[in-house]
ZARO-201607 format. One record per residue (C-alpha): residue number from 1; x negated, y, z negated; residue in one letter. Coordinates in steps of 0.001 Angstrom, whole numbers, plus 500000, padded with zeros to 6 digits. Each point is the difference from the previous one (the first is absolute). Layout:
N
[site NUM [X Y Z] a],
...
//
This chain:
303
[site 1 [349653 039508 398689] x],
[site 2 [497422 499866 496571] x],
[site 3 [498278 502724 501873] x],
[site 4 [503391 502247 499891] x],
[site 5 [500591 498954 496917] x],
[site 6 [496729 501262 498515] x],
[site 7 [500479 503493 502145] x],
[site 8 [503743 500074 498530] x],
[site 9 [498311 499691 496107] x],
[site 10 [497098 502582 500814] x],
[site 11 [502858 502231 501648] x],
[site 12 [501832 499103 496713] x],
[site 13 [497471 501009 497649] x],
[site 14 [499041 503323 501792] x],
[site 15 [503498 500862 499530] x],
[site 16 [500212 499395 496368] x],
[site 17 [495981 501838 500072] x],
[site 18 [501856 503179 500713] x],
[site 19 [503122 499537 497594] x],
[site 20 [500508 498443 496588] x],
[site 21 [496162 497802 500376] x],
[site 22 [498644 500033 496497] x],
[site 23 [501642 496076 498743] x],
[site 24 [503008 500262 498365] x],
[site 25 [500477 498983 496380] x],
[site 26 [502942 499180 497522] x],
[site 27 [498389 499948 497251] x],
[site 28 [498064 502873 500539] x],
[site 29 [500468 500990 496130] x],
[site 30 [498041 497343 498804] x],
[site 31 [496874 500422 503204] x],
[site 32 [500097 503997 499132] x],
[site 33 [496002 500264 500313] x],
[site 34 [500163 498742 503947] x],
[site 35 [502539 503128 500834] x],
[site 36 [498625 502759 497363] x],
[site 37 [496412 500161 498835] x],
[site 38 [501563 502071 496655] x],
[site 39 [501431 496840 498497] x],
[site 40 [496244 498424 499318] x],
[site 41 [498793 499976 496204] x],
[site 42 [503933 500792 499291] x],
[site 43 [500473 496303 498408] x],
[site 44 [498540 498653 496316] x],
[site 45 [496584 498191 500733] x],
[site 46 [499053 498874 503575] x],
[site 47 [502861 499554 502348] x],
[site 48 [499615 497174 503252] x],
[site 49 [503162 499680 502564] x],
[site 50 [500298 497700 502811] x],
[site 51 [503105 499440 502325] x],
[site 52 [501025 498266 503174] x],
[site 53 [502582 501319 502346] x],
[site 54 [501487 497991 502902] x],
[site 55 [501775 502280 502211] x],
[site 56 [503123 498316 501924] x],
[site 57 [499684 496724 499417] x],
[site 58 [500185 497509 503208] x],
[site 59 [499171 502913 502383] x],
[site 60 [496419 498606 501702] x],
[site 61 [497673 503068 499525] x],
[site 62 [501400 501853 497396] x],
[site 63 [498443 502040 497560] x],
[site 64 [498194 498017 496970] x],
[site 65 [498669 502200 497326] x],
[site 66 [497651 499213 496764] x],
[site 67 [498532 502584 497618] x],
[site 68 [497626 500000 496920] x],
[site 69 [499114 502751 498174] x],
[site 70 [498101 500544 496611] x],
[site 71 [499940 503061 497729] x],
[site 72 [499193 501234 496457] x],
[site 73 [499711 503097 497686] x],
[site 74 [496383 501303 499522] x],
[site 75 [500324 501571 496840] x],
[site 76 [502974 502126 498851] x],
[site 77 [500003 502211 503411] x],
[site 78 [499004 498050 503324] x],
[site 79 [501193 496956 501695] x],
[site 80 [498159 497845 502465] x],
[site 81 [500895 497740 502209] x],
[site 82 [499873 498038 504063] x],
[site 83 [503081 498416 501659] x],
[site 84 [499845 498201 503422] x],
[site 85 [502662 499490 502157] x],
[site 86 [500230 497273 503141] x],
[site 87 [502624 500290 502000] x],
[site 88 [500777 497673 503188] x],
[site 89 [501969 500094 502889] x],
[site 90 [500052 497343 502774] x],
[site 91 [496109 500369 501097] x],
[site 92 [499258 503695 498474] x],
[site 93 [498447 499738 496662] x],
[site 94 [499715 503176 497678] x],
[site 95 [497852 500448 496461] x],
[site 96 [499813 502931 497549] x],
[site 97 [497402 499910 497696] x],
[site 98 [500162 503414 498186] x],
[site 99 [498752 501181 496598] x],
[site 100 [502146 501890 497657] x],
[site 101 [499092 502622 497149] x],
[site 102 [502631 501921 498251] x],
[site 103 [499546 502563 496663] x],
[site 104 [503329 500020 497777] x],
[site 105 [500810 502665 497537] x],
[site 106 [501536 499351 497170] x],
[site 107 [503147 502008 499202] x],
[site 108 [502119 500047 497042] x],
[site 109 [502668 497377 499141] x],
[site 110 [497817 497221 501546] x],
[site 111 [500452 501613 503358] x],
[site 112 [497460 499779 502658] x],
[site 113 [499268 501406 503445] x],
[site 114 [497033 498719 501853] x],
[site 115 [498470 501250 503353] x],
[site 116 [497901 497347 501917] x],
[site 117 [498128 499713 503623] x],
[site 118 [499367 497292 501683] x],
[site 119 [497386 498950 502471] x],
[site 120 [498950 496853 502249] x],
[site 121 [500277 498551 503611] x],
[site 122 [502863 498596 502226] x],
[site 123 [498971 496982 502479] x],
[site 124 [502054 499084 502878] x],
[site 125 [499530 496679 501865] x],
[site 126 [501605 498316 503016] x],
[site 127 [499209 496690 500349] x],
[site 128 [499682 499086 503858] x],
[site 129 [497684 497367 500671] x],
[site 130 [501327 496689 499740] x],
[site 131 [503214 500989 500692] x],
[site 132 [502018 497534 501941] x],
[site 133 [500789 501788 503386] x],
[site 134 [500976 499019 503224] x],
[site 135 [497276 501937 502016] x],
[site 136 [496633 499115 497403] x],
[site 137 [498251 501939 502132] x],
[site 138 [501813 503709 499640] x],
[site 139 [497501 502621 499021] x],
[site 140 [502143 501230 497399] x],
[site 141 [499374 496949 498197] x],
[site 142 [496181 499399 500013] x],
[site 143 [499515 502130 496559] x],
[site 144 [501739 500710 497100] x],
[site 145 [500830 503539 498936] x],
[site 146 [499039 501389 496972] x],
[site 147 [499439 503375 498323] x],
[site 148 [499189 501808 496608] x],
[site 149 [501077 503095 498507] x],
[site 150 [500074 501821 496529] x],
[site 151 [502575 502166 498859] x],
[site 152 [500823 501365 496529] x],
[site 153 [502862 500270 497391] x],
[site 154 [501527 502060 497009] x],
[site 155 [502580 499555 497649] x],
[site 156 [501832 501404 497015] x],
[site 157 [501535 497742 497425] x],
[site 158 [502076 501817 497334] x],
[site 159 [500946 497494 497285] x],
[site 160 [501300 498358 496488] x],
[site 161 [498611 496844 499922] x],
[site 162 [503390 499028 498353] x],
[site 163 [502739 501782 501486] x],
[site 164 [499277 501746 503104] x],
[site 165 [497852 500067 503334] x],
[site 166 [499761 502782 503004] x],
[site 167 [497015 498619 502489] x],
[site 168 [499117 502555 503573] x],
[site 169 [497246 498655 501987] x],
[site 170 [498495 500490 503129] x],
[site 171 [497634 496804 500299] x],
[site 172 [498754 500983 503617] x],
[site 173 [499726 503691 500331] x],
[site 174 [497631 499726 503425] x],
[site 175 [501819 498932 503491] x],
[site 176 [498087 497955 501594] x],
[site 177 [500386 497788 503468] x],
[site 178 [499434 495990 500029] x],
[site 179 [499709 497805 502251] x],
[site 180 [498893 502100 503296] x],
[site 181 [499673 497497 502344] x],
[site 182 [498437 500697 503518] x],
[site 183 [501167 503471 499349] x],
[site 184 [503739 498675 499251] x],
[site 185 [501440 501355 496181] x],
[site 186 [501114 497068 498737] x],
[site 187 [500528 501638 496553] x],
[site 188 [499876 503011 497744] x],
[site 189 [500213 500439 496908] x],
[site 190 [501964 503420 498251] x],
[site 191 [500215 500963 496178] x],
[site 192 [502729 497987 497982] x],
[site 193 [501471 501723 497231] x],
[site 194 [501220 497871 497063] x],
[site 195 [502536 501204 497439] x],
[site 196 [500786 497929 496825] x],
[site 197 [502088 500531 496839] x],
[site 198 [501789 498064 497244] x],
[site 199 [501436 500217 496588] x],
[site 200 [500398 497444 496807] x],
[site 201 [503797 500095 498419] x],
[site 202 [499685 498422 497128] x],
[site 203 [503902 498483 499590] x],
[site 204 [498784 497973 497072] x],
[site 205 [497093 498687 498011] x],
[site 206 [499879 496679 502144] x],
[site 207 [501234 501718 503394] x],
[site 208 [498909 502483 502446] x],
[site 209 [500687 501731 503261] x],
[site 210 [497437 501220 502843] x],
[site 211 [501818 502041 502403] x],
[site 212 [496916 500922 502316] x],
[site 213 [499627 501311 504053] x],
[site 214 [497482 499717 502664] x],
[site 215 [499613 501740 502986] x],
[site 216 [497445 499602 502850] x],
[site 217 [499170 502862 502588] x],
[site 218 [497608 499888 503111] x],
[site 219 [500036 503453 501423] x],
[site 220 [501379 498923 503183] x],
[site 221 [502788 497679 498871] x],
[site 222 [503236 499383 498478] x],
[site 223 [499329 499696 495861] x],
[site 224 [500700 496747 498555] x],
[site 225 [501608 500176 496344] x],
[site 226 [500691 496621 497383] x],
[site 227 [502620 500702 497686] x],
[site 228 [499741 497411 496848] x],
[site 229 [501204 499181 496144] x],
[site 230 [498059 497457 497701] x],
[site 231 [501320 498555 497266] x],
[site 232 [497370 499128 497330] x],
[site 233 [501185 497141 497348] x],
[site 234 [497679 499505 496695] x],
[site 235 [497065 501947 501736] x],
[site 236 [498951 496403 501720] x],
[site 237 [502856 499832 503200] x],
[site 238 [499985 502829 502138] x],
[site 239 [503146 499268 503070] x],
[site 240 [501181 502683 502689] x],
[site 241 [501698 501068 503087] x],
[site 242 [499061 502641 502134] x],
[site 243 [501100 501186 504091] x],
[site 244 [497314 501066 502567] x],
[site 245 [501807 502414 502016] x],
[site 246 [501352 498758 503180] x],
[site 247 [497549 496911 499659] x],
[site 248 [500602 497096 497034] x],
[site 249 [501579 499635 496857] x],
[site 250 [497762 498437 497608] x],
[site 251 [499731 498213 496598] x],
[site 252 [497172 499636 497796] x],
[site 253 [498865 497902 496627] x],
[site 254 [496968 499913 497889] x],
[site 255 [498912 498630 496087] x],
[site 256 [498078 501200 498306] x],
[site 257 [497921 496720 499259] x],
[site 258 [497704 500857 497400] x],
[site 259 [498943 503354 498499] x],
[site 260 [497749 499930 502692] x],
[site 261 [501440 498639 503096] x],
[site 262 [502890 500829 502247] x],
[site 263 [501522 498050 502940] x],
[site 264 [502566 500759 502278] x],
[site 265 [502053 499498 503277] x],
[site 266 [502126 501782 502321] x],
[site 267 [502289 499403 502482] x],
[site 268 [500828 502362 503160] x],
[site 269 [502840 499483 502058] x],
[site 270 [499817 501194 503381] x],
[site 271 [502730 502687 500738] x],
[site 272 [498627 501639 503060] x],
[site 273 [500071 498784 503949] x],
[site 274 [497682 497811 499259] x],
[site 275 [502482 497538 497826] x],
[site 276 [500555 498364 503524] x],
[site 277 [496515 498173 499680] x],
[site 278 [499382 500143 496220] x],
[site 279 [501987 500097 496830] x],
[site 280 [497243 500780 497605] x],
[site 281 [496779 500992 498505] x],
[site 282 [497829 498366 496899] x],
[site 283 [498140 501744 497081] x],
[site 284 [498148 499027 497509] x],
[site 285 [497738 501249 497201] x],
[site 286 [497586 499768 497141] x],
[site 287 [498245 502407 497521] x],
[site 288 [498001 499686 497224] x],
[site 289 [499570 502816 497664] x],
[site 290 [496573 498956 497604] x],
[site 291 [499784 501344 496612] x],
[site 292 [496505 500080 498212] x],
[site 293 [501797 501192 497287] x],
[site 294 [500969 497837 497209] x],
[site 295 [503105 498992 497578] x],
[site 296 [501508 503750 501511] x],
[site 297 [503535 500042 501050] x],
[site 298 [500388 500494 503860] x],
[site 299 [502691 501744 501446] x],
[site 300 [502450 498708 502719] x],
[site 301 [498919 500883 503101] x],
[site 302 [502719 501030 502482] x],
[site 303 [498467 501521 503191] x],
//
């Protein structure tokens, strides 16, 4: 029964390896360098994200995602930076580790539009020894499998740091195949394209509205679009609602803590078949935007 179990997740996984398989993300606004190697250097100072993502709660070997990345300007043009991504579902483990580099020119009107590439190494893992099987002795079972890869990225990132964003990125431009097990595909992976865009409305000094999209394309799948508003109150509570098309509507909160620091939470619930085993998924971030610079006035930042 484990044993069928453990097929049923690998089946599961090789099914989302050839549809929507990069981890999804809510907040994807605020984790921008992960999906689009444009957005590094495009914050004040040194900029360091982390966030947590547990995908359908209750449902045993769902996905479980955590990311970091790190980036900063270098000098007025270039931006540096390295995100890693780790991604988990039931016994097949996935990490990113990819470096980003992006050049921005600066247009008039404190407009900006940056181009940036991205380059690293994808790591697939299924863990199969030690399982707990009813035949211990299956061949299948006496090694784990486990494979490398390295693909690359690009982005563009068009932007006013306070009152509009467009992001297109392609962070794996190279197809590649994981996972081929005694000659059997378990998984592939095809180029994602990532679309992004919102505006600031300012509807008064204190108050202001994000309207902003997101849309998600693997060549050989159905997109996958969010549709959200924020509300920002006093530039230190950011709350929204958004709808992931024909999958969860979703909520979302962060403060703005300190000049510095930014936490926040959101809240998916499950609108798709799969409401029958779980209601919802779990988000949560932090960033911390460091400033070397000193008794200077910071702007807001809102994406």
């Amino acid at each position: 029964m484990k044993k069928n179990i453990i097929i049923l997740l690998i089946f599961l996984f090789a099914l989302s390896s050839n549809a929507q398989q990069d981890p999804q993300y809510t907040q994807y606004m605020y984790n921008m360098n992960v999906i689009n190697p444009a957005y590094a250097g495009s914050v004040e100072g040194i900029g360091i994200g982390m966030l947590y993502r547990n995908q359908w709660e209750g449902l045993e070997g769902a996905p479980t995602t955590g990311t970091i990345n790190i980036h900063s300007s270098i000098g007025k043009n270039v931006g540096l930076g390295v995100s890693v991504i780790s991604d988990d579902v039931g016994p097949v483990k996935e990490t990113n580790i990819y470096a980003d580099f992006s050049y921005t020119l600066n247009l008039s009107n404190n407009n900006n539009l940056a181009f940036g590439l991205k380059a690293g190494f994808t790591t697939h893992d299924i863990g199969l020894i030690g399982l707990d099987i009813i035949h211990p002795n299956d061949p299948f079972f006496a090694n784990n499998i486990n494979e490398t890869t390295p693909n690359i990225g690009a982005g563009i990132y068009f932007y006013n740091p306070n009152q509009y964003y467009v992001s297109v990125s392609m962070p794996n431009i190279l197809n590649s195949v994981h996972l081929d097990a005694d000659e059997y595909n378990i998984g592939s992976e095809t180029q994602h394209l990532f679309v992004a865009a919102g505006y600031i409305y300012d509807i008064s000094e204190d108050f202001k509205l994000k309207p902003h999209v997101f849309l998600k394309y693997a060549f050989d799948s159905p997109a996958s679009i969010d549709i959200n508003a924020n509300l920002f109150m006093y530039d230190l509570v950011e709350v929204g609602v958004g709808y992931r098309l024909d999958d969860a509507i979703t909520a979302m909160i962060n403060f703005q803590v300190s000049p510095s620091v930014r936490i926040g939470y959101a809240y998916d619930n499950t609108q798709s078949e799969l409401n029958y085993y779980t209601k919802s998924s779990h988000e949560i971030f932090i960033n911390f935007d460091i400033s070397f610079r000193t008794k200077v006035s910071r702007s807001p930042r809102y994406f």
